[in-house]
N, C-alpha and C positions, 0 to 999 in steps of 0.2 A: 504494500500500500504506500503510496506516495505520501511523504510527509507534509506539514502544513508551512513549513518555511516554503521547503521547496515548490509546493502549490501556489503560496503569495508571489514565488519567483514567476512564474511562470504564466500567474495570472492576465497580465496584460494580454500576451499573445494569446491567451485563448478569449478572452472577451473581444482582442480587438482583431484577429485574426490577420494580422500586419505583419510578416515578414522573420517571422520567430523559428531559429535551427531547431527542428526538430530530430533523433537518430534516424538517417537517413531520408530525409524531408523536409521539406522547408512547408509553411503553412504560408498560401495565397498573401501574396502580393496588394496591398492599396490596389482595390480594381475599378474606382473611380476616378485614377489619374492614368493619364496618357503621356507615354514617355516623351520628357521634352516639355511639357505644358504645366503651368501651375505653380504653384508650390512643388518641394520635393516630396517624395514618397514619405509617408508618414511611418513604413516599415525601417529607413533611415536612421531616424532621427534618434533611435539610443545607440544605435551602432556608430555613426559617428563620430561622437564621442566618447565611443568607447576603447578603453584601452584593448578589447579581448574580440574586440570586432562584432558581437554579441550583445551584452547585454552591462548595464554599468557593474562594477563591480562593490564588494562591502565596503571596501577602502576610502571609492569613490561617493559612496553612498554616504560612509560616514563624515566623510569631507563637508559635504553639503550640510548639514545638522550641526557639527562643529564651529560654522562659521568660516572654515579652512579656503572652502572653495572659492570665492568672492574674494577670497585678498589681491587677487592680481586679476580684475573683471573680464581682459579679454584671453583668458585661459579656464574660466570659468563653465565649470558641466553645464550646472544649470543655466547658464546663459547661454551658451550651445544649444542647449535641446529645447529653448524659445524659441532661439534666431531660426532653427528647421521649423517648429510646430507653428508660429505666430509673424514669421517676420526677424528679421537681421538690425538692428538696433546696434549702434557707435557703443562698444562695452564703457566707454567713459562717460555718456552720455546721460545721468542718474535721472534725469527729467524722462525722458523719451524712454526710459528703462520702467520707470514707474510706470507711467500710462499702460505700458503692454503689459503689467502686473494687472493692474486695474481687468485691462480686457479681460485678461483670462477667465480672473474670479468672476466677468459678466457672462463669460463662455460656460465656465463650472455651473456658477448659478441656473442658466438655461437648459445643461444636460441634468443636473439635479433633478430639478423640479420635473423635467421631463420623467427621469427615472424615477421617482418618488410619486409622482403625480400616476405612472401606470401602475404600481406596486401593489399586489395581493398580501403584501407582509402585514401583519398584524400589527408590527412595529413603527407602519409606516407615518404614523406620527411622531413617536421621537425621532427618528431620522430628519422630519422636515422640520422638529424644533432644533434639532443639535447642526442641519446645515445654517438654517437661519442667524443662530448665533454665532457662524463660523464664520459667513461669510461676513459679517459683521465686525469684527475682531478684525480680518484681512482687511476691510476697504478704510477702518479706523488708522492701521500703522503704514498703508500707503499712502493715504490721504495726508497723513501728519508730517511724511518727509518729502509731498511736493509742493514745491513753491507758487505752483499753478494753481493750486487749490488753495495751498494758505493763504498765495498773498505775499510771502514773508521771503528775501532771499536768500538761497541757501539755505532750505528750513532743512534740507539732509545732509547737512556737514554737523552731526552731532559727537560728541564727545568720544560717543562710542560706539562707530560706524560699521565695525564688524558685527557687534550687538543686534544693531538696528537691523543690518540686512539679514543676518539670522533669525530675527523677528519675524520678519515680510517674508522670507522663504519659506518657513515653517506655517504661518498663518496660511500662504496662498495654497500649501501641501495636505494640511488639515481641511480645508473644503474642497479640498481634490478629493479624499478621503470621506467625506461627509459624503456627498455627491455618488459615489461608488456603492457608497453602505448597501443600500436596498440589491444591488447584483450580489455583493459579498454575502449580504446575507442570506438571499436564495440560494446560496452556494455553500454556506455553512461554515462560513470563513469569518474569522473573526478580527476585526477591525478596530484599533482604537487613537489617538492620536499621538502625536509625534513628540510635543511635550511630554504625557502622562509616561511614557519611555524611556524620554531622556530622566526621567525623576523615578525611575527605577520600577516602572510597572512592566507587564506582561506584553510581551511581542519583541520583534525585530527592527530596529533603524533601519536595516538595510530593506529588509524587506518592503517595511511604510512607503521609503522613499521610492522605491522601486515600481509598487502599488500607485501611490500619487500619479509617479512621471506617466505610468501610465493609463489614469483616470483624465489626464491633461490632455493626452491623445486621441482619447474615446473623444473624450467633449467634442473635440476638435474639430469630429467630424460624424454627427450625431447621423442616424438612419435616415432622418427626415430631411436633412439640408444637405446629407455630403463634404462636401470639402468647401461649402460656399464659408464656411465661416474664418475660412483658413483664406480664403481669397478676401476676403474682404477686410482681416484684419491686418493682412501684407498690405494693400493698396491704404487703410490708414495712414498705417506706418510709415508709407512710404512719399506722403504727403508734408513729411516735418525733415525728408531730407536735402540736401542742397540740390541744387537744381544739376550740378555738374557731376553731381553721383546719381543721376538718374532721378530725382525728389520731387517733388515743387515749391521746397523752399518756406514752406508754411511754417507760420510762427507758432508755435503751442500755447492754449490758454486752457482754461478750468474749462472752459465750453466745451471742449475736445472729450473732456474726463466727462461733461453732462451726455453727452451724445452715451457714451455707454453706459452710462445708469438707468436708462430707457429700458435695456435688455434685464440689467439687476431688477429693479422694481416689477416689471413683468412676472420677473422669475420668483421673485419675495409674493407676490398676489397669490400666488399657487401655492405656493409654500406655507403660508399665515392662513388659508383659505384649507389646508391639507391638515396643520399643525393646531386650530383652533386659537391660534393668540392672535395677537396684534401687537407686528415686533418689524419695525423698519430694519431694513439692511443697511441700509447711507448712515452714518450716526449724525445727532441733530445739528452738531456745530460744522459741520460740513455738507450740509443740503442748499 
């Protein structure tokens, strides 16, 4: 019988059916992209980065949680496996890094609530309160270190920036996770978050992380829209670059961050409407 780490390992490729070595087999290929067209293959994107050409490894895994990964941004996994999922982002570039955080968690949000919203789980209301208050948490410590929503210059140059960005990683990882719950839990796999681990509870880092990257992936490219969401978050992105890297040059403002709270609150309506409270995503000093 296959163990439960190794299950967590492997999990992605079997949800997401992307490109994952099997002994003697590979599992179907992204069959919504056409070679050459789009975005890159979404079966890519942990290979990539990957030291083993496969899949990231503990090391790597734990690098990310540690804070490790981020110290030198354009070497950075998790910035890697954006730049493939969401778009190529200036690793220096902490503004335009934020925004494509934001997205994602509007992306997670939208596959959440999707998955939660179809769920026979009996559980499936604490999932939609424990996503709600995840997502929550994430748009609170992105929100707080960009200066397009503050207002403030420089609101991400704080004291203690490897902190901070292990904050944002972890948060945006835990509603990757939240988001996932209801498949995990049809599956009998048990899921909890990334904190409650690092503070010595039950489960695997490596695994979490692992699990996350690729709940990031699913979103990415839900049943119902395909890879439109991966296109269009490229073409964003790609509105704030210089005109002579191929951009348009566009300035960034909080308006930019409002345009994808559209998709958050969408996704909070179902959720609050699933979960029986009444719990904003956006937190209030930032609406």
């Amino acid at each position: 019988m296959i163990g439960a780490a190794r299950f967590l390992t492997i999990l992605p490729c079997l949800l997401l059916a992307a490109g994952c070595e099997t002994p003697g087999q590979r599992i179907a290929e992204d069959l919504s992209q056409t070679a050459g067209e789009g975005p890159p293959k979404l079966s890519t994107c942990l290979r990539s980065i990957s030291e083993t050409g496969e899949a990231i490894t503990d090391a790597q895994a734990r690098a990310i949680v540690a804070g490790e990964d981020d110290k030198t941004p354009e070497k950075s996994i998790f910035n890697k496996f954006l730049d493939c999922v969401a778009g190529d982002v200036d690793p220096q570039n902490l503004r335009l890094r934020l925004l494509r955080g934001h997205m994602i968690v509007a992306v997670l949000a939208t596959y959440g609530a999707y998955n939660v919203g179809f769920s026979t789980d009996p559980d499936k209301q604490t999932h939609a309160a424990t996503l709600l208050a995840r997502i929550e948490v994430a748009e609170e410590t992105l929100r707080r270190a960009s200066e397009d929503v503050t207002g403030k210059a420089n609101a991400g140059d704080a004291y203690h920036p490897t902190v901070d960005t292990l904050t944002r990683s972890t948060a945006v990882f835990d509603v990757a996770l939240a988001a996932e719950r209801p498949t995990l839990s049809r599956l009998k796999v048990f899921a909890t978050n990334i904190a409650s681990v690092v503070a010595g509870g039950a489960g695997s880092i490596p695994d979490l992380v692992r699990t996350a990257l690729g709940a990031i992936r699913k979103a990415a490219t839900i049943d119902l829209w395909g890879n439109a969401y991966r296109i269009d978050m490229r073409a964003f992105l790609d509105r704030f670059k210089p005109k002579d890297k191929g951009g348009q040059g566009e300035t960034l403002t909080k308006q930019h961050w409002l345009m994808w709270d559209q998709d958050i609150n969408r996704a909070c309506d179902i959720l609050q409407a699933v979960a029986g409270v009444k719990q904003h995503c956006i937190p209030a000093e930032f609406r």
